[in-house]
C-alpha positions in Angstrom: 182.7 47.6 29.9 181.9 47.3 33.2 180.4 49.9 32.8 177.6 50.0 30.5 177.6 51.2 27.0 174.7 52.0 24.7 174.1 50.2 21.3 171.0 52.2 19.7 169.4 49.7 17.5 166.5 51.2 14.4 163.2 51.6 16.5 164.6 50.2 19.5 165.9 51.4 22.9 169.4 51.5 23.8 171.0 48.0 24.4 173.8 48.1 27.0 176.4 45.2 27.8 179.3 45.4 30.2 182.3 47.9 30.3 185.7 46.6 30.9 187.2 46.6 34.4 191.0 46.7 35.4 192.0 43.3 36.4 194.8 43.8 38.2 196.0 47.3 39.8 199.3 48.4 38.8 200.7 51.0 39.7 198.0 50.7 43.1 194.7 52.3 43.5 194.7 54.8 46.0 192.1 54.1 48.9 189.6 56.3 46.8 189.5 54.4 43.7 189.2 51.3 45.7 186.5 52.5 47.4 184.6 53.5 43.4 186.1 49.9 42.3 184.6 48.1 44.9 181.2 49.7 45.1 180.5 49.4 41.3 181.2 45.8 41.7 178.7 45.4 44.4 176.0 47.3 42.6 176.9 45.5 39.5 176.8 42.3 40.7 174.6 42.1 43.5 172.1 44.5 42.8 169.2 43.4 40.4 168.6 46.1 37.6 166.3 48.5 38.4 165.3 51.7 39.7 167.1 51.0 43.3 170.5 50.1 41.5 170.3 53.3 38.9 170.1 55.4 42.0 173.1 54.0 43.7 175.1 53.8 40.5 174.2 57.6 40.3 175.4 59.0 43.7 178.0 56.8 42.9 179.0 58.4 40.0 179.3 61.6 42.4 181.9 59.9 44.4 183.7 59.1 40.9 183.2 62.3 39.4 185.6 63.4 42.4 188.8 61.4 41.2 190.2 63.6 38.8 189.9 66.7 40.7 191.7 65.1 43.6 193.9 63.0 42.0 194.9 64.9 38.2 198.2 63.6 37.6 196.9 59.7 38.2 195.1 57.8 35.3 193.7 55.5 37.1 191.6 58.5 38.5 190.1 59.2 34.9 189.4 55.4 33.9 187.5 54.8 36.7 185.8 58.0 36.9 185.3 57.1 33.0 184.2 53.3 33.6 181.4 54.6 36.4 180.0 56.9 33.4 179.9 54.4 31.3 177.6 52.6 33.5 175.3 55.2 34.4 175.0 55.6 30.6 173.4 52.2 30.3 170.7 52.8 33.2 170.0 56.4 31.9 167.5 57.0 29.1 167.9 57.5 25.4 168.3 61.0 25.3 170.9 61.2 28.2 173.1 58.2 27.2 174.8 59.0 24.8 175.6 62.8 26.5 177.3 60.4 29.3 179.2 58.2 27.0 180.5 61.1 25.3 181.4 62.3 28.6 183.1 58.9 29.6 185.3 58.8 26.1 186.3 62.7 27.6 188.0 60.6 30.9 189.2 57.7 28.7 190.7 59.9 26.4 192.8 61.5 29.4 193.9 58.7 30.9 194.7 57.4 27.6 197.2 60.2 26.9 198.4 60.4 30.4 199.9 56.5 30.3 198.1 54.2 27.9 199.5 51.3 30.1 197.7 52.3 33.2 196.5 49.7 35.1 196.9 47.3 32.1 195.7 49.4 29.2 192.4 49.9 30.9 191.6 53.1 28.8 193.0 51.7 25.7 189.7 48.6 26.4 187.3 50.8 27.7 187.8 53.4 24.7 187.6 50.6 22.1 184.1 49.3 23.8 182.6 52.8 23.6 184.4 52.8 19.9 182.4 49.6 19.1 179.2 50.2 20.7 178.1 53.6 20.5 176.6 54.3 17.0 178.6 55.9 14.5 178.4 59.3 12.3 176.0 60.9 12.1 174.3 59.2 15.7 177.6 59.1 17.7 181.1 58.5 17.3 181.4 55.0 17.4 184.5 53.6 14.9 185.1 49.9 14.1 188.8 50.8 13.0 189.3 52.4 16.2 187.9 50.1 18.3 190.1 47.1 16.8 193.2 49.1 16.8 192.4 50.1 20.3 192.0 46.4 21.7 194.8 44.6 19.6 196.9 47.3 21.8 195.5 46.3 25.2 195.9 42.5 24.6 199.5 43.3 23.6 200.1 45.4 26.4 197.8 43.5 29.1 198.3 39.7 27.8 196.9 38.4 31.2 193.7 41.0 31.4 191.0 39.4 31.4 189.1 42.3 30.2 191.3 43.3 27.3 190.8 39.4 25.6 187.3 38.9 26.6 186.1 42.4 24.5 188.4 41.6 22.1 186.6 38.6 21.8 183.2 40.2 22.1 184.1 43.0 19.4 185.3 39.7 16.8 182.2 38.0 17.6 180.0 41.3 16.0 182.5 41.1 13.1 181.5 38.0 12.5 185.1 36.8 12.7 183.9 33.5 15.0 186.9 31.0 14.9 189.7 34.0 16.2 186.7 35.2 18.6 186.8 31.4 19.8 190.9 31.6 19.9 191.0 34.8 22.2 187.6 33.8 24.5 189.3 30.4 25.1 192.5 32.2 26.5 190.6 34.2 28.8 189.6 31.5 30.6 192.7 30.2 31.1 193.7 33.0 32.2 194.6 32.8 36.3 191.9 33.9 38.6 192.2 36.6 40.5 191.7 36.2 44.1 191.5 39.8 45.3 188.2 40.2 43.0 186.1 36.9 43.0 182.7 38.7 42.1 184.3 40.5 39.0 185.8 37.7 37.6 183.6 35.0 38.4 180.8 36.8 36.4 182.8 37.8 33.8 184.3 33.7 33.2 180.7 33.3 33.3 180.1 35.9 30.1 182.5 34.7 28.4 181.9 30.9 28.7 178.2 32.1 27.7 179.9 34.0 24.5 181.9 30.9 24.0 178.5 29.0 23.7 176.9 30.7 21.2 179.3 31.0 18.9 180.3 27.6 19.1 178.8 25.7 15.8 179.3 29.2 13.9 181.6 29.4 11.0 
C-alpha cells in the first residue's frame, strides 16, 4: 500500500494513500529484501514528505529494481520490487504515475503467478490496492470486481495480516459498505503485534484506528 498508489480525482492531482506491506516473512527474506523492507520503512516513516524523501525513495527504487534480476525464481523479489514502485508512484507527478503503477501491477502480477501465498498473499493485497485506486478504463486499469476478489483471497489466505484486513477494510469503506468495514478494521487491531517491525505496525494500528473513527456514526 505501503507503497503509494495514485487516485486521479476530476481537476485534481493524484491523491496517494499507503500500499500494503508483508507482515510477516514466510518463506524468509533474503538479506536483500531486508535491506529494500527496512529502508522503505524508514523513509516512509521517518522521513517528512518532500523533495528529500522522493529522492531517497527513488535511488531506492534502484536498489529494488535489482531483486528480480538477482533473485527470479523468489516472489518475494517481485512484491517488493513491486511495493517500492508503488511508492515512488505516489511522489512522482501526474504524468509519470500512472507509467509506474502500471509498472508495479507488471511485478505484482509475477509474483502473483509465481505463488499467490507468498509472504502472506502480499501480491494478491497489493494488486487489489492498485485495482481499487488507479482509475479505471479509459484513464487506467483500475477494477472494483478485481480488487474485492483480490482481497477476500488474501484475508482467507493471510487471516493474521494486518495488511490484507486493514485494505480490505479501506476498499469497504469507498464502497460504502461501513458496518463490515467496521467488522474487518476492528479485527486488525486485534490482531497480535509484531515485534520485529514496531514502525510498520504501529503506524498502520494508527490508520486504521483513524479509519475506524470516521466511519464510526456512518450507516
Amino acid at each position: 500500500m505501503a507503497a503509494a498508489i495514485l487516485i486521479l480525482a476530476a481537476g485534481a492531482g493524484p491523491v496517494f494513500a499507503a500500499a500494503p506491506t508483508p507482515q510477516t516473512t514466510t518463506p524468509a527474506l533474503n538479506a536483500d529484501e531486508l535491506q529494500v523492507r527496512n529502508e522503505w520503512e524508514k523513509l516512509k516513516f521517518t522521513l517528512p514528505e518532500g523533495t528529500k524523501q522522493t529522492q531517497l525513495m527513488n535511488r531506492l527504487g534502484q536498489i529494488a529494481d535489482q531483486l528480480p534480476v538477482k533473485y527470479p525464481n523468489d516472489p518475494a523479489a517481485y512484491i517488493w520490487d513491486g511495493i517500492i514502485t508503488s511508492e515512488r508512484a505516489s511522489m512522482a507527478s501526474m504524468f509519470s504515475a500512472l507509467g509506474l503503477a502500471k509498472q508495479a501491477k507488471a511485478l505484482l502480477e509475477k509474483a502473483y503467478a509465481m505463488d499467490p501465498k507468498a509472504l502472506d498473499a502480499g501480491a494478491a493485497t497489493s494488486l487489489a490496492v492498485l485495482y481499487y485506486r488507479v482509475p479505471g478504463f479509459p484513464i487506467g486499469f483500475g477494477d472494483v470486481n478485481k480488487a474485492r476478489a483480490l482481497l477476500q483471497q488474501a484475508v482467507q489466505i493471510a487471516p493474521n495480516n494486518l495488511d490484507a484486513e486493514y485494505f480490505y477494510g479501506d476498499f469497504l469503506v469507498g464502497q460504502h459498505e461501513y458496518a463490515h468495514a467496521r467488522q474487518v478494521l476492528t479485527a486488525a487491531l486485534a490482531i497480535p503485534v509484531n515485534p520485529d517491525r514496531p514502525l510498520w505496525d504501529n503506524n498502520r494500528r494508527l490508520v486504521i484506528q483513524h479509519l475506524l473513527n470516521t466511519i464510526k456514526d456512518k450507516t
